[in-house]
N, C-alpha and C positions, 0 to 999 in steps of 0.2 A: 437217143435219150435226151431228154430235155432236164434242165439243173433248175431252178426258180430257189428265191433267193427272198426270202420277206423278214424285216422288222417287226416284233412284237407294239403295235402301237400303245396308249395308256389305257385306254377302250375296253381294249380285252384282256388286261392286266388282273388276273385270279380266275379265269378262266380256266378249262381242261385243255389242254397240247391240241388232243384230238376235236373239238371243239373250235379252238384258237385256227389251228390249222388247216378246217373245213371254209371256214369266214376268208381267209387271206387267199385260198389256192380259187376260191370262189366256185362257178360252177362244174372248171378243170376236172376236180374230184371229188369223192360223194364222201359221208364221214366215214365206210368202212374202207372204202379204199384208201383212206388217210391210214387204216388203224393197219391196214395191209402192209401198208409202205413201212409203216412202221415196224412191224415184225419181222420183215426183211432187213431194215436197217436200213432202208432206203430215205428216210425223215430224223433228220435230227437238229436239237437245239441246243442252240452254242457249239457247235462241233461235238456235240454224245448222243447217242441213243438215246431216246428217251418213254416212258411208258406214257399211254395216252390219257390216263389220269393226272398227271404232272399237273400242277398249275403254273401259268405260265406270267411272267412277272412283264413289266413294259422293257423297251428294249432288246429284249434276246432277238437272236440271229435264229431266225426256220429256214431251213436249208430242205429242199425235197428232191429228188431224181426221179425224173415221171418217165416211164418206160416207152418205147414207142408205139404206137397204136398197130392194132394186130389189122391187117389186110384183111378184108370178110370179102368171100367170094358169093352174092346174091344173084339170082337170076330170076326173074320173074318167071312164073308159072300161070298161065292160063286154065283157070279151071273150069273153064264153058258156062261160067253162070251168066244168067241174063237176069239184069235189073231196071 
């Protein structure tokens, strides 16, 4: 698991959590898997839970626990087309 650790800068100050928190984690994670994290309790600001409509003030502490990435077992399949 990975921890990531962001300051609320002035910028995004009355912005939505989930919103706020899509911009700082950047392309990491997407806005539902913010909103995911957050229903887990996996995302919080200032040390609480917090709902993904919150608006978020400059300075707060986002705190996120990104899970670790799942192994995908791919194997290419030949399907005899010709191009």
């Amino acid at each position: 698991m990975e921890r990531r650790r962001c300051t609320v800068p002035a910028e995004l100050a009355g912005r939505r959590l989930d919103q706020a928190a899509g911009f700082l984690l950047g392309e990491a994670v997407s806005r539902a898997q913010v909103q995911r994290l957050m229903a887990e309790g996996q995302l919080t600001l200032d040390g609480r839970p917090a709902r993904p409509s919150l608006r978020v003030r400059a300075g707060q502490e986002l705190v996120v626990v990104l899970p670790d990435p799942v192994p995908v077992d791919l194997a290419p399949v030949d399907l005899g087309l010709m191009v």
